[in-house]
N, C-alpha and C positions, 0 to 999 in steps of 0.2 A: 564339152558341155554346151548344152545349146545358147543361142544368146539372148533368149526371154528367162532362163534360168537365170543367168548373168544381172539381166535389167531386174532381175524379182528380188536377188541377194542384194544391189547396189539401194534399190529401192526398200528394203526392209532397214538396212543397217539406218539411211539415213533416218527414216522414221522411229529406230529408237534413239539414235543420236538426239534426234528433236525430243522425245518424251524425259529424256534423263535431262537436258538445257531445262527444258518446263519444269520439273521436280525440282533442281539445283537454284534455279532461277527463284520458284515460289520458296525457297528457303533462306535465300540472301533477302529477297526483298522485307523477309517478315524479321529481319534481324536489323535491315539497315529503318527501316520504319514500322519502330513498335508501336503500340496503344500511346498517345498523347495523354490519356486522360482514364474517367473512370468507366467504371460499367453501370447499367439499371436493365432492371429484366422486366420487360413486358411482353405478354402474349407468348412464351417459350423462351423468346430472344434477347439476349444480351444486347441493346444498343451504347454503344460508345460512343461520351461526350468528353468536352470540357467544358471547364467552368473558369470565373475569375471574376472578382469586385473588387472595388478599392476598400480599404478599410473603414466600418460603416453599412458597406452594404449595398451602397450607391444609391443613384437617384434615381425616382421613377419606376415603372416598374420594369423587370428584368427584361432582356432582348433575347432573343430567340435566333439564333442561325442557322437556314436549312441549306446545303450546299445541292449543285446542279449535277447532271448526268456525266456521268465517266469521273468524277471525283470523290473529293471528301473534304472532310472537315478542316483540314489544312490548307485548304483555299483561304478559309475565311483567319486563321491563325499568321498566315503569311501578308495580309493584306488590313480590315479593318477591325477583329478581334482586340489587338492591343489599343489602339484608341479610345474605342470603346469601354473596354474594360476600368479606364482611366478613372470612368465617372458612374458608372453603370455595373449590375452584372450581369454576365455576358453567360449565355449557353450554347455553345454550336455541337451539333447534332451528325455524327453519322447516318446518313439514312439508311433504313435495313438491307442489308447486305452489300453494304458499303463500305470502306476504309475498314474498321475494325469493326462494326455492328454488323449480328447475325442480320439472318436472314429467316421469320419464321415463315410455319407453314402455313400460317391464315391462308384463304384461298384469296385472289385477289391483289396478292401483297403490292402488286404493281400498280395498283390504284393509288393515284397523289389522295383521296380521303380515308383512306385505308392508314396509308405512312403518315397522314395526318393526324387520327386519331392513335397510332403507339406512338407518337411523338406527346401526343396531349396528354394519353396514360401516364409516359416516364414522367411528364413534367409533375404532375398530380405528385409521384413518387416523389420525387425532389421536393414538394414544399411550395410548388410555384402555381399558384389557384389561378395570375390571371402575368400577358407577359404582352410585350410586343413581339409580333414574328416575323423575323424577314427571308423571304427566297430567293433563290437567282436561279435565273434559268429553269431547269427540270424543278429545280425547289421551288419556284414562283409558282406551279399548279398546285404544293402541297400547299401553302399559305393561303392559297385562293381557299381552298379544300379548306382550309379550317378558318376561314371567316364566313363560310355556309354552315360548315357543321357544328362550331364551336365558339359562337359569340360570347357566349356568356364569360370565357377564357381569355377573352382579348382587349387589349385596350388599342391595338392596333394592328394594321399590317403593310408590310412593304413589302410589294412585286416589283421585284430588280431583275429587267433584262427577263421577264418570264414568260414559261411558254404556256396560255393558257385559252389558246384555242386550236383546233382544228383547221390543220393547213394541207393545201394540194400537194399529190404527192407521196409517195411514203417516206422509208427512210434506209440508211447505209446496208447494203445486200448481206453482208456480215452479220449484222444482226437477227436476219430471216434464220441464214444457218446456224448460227448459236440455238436457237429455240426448235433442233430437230431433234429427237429424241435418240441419243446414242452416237449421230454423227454429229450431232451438236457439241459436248463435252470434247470428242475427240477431234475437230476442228478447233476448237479454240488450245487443246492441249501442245495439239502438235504446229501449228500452224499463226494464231493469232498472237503469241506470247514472241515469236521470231517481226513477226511485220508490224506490230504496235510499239517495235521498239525503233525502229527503222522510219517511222512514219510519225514517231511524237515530236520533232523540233517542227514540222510543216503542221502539224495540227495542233500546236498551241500556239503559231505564229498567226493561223489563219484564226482562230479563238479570239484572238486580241486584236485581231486588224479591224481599223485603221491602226490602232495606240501598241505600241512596240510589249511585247512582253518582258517582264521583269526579268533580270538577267538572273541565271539559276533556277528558275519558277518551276520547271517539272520536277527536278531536283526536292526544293525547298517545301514543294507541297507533297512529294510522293505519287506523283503519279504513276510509278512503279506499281503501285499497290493494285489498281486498277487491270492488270495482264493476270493476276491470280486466276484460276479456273473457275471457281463460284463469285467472286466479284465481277467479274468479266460476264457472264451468265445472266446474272441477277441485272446488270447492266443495260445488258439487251432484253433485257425481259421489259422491263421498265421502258425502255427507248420503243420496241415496237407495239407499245400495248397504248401506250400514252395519246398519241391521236385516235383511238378511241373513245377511251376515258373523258376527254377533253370533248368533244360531241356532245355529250351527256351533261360533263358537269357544266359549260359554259351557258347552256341554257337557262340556267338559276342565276348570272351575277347579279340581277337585278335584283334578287333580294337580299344583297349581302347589306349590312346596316350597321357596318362597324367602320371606325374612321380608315377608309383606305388610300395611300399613298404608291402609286408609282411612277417607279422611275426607268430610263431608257437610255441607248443611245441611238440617234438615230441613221449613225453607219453599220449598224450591229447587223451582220448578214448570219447569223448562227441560228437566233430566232429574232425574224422580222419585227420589228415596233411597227408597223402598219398593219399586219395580222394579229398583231398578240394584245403588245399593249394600249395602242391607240382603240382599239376595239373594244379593251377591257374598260376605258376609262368612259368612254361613250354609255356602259351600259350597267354602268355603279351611277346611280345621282351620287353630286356633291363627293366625287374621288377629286385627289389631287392629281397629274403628269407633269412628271417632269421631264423633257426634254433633253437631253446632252448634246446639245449638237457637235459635229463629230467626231464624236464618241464609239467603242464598238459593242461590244458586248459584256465585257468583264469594267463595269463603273467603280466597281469596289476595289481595283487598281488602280484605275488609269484619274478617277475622279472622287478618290476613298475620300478626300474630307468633303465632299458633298452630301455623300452617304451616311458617314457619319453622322453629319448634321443633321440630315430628315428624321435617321432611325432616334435619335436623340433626342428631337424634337415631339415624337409618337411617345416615346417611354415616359419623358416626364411632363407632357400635357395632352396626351392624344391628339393635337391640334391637326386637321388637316388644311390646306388655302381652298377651297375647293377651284376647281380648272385648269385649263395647260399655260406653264411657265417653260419658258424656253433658256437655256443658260448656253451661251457663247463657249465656244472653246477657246479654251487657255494658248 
C-alpha cells in the first residue's frame, strides 16, 4: 500500500478519534454543569438566569449581572452574586448563546444593544420595570448599550473592567476561522475543544494578572461549558464583530444621562483602562472612575467588596461621586 494511503487512513482515524472526544466531551460537560437557574423566552430564545433576594425583597432596586466573553454567569455566582444577594435582589444573566441561554436568530445578535435590549425584554417578563446594571468586560458594551437605549429602565450602570471602545488591532486568529462557513463548525469540532483545554490554566492565569486566580475557578465557574460547538461559535461571533459595533456605539456616550459608575484596574492588560474606560469616563459628564490600582482585570474577585459597595451604592440611591478616585492596592 502506498504511503499517502497510509498518512490518509492514520489521518482520518485521528480525525474521528477527535469528533467522537467532541461529542463525549459536549456530553460530560452538560451533565457536570447544568442550568444554575431558570429560563425566560425572548425573541425565540430561552435565556438563562438566576435570581436571589433576601427575605423582603431587598433594598433598592434590583442589580443586574451581565458576564464577559468566553464565559457565563457563574463568574458572577463564584465571586460577588452571594454578597450581594445578602441585601439586594440579584439577577445575573446568560448572555445569548452563552452558558445555558440560546442563542436567537435576530440578525445582529452580536450587537452589545442587540443582547442589551433581550436582556431589557426578559427583565420586563420578570417584573423588573427599572434595575441597576452592571458589566464586565464584553458585558460592560451591553451596559454601556443600555444606558443609550434604555434609560428610562435604569437607575444605574456599572462598567467593570469594559470593553467599550474601539482598539488597534484585531483579535485571537481562531476566531476569524470559527466564522468560516463550514470549515468553521468543523475547526472548532475537531480541533478547538482538544487546545482550549490544554491552554485554559495559561488563559485564566493571564485573565487575572497581576491578582492570582481563585484556586479551582475554571472548575467552579464552568468554564468547560464554553468548548461546546455553538457556545464556542456564538463566542467568536460576538468577539470578532465587537470592535465594530463599538466604532458606532461609542460615538453617542455623550448622551448617556443616567447615573454612570466605572470601575477598573489599572494592570488589566485583557482590556486596557486607558482605551476603554478612562475614555468612557472623559466622555460621560459627571461619571464616576474608579481606579484600582494594581489591579487586573477580574475586580469582582480580586476587589469584590469594592464592587459590591459601588453596585449597592447605585441600587439603593443611584448616587454617583462624579470624577476619578483612585484606591491603593491592598
Amino acid at each position: 500500500m502506498p504511503v499517502w494511503v497510509w498518512v490518509l487512513c492514520v489521518l482520518g482515524a485521528v480525525l474521528m478519534a477527535a469528533l467522537f472526544y467532541s461529542l463525549w466531551y459536549e456530553r460530560r460537560v452538560a451533565k457536570a454543569f447544568p442550568p444554575a437557574g431558570q429560563f425566560v423566552e425572548v425573541a425565540g430564545a430561552r435565556l438563562h438566569y438566576v435570581e436571589a433576594a433576601p427575605q423582603g425583597g431587598g433594598t433598592g432596586v434590583p442589580i443586574v449581572l451581565i458576564h464577559g466573553a468566553s464565559g457565563n454567569l457563574r463568574d458572577f455566582l463564584v465571586s460577588i452574586f452571594p454578597a450581594l444577594a445578602l441585601k439586594h435582589r440579584v439577577i445575573a444573566f446568560d448572555r445569548p448563546g452563552h452558558g445555558w441561554s440560546g442563542r436567537t436568530a435576530l440578525k445582529n445578535v452580536h450587537d452589545p444593544a442587540v443582547q442589551a435590549r433581550l436582556i431589557r425584554d426578559a427583565l420586563l417578563k420578570l417584573g423588573v420595570e427599572k434595575a441597576v446594571v452592571l458589566g464586565h468586560s464584553w458585558g460592560g458594551a451591553v451596559a454601556a448599550a443600555y444606558a443609550l437605549h434604555f434609560p428610562q429602565n435604569l437607575e444605574g450602570v456599572l462598567v467593570l473592567s469594559g470593553a467599550t471602545h474601539p482598539w488597534e488591532g484585531g483579535v485571537a486568529w481562531y476566531h476569524g476561522v470559527a466564522g468560516v462557513p463550514l470549515l468553521g463548525p468543523a475547526f472548532v469540532r475537531l480541533f478547538a475543544v482538544l487546545a482550549g483545554q490544554f491552554l485554559t490554566p495559561a488563559g485564566v492565569a493571564g485573565n487575572f494578572w497581576p491578582d492570582a486566580a481563585p484556586e479551582g475557578y475554571a472548575q467552579s465557574m464552568g468554564l468547560a461549558l464554553l468548548f461546546r460547538l455553538k457556545t464556542f461559535l456564538a463566542n467568536s461571533a460576538d468577539t470578532r464583530n465587537l470592535k465594530g459595533h463599538l466604532k458606532e456605539q461609542s460615538k453617542r456616550y455623550g448622551e448617556i444621562d443616567v447615573p454612570l459608575l466605572i470601575m477598573t484596574g489599572n494592570r488589566d492588560r485583557t482590556v486596557s483602562a486607558k482605551i476603554h474606560s478612562y475614555v468612557l469616563h472623559e466622555a460621560v459628564p459627571g461619571s464616576e472612575l474608579i481606579k484600582l490600582k494594581g489591579t487586573g482585570h477580574m475586580p469582582h474577585h480580586a476587589r469584590g467588596d469594592l464592587v459590591v459597595e459601588a453596585v449597592s451604592r447605585l441600587a439603593t440611591s443611584g448616587d454617583v461621586r462624579p470624577g476619578l478616585w483612585e484606591v491603593e492596592a491592598e
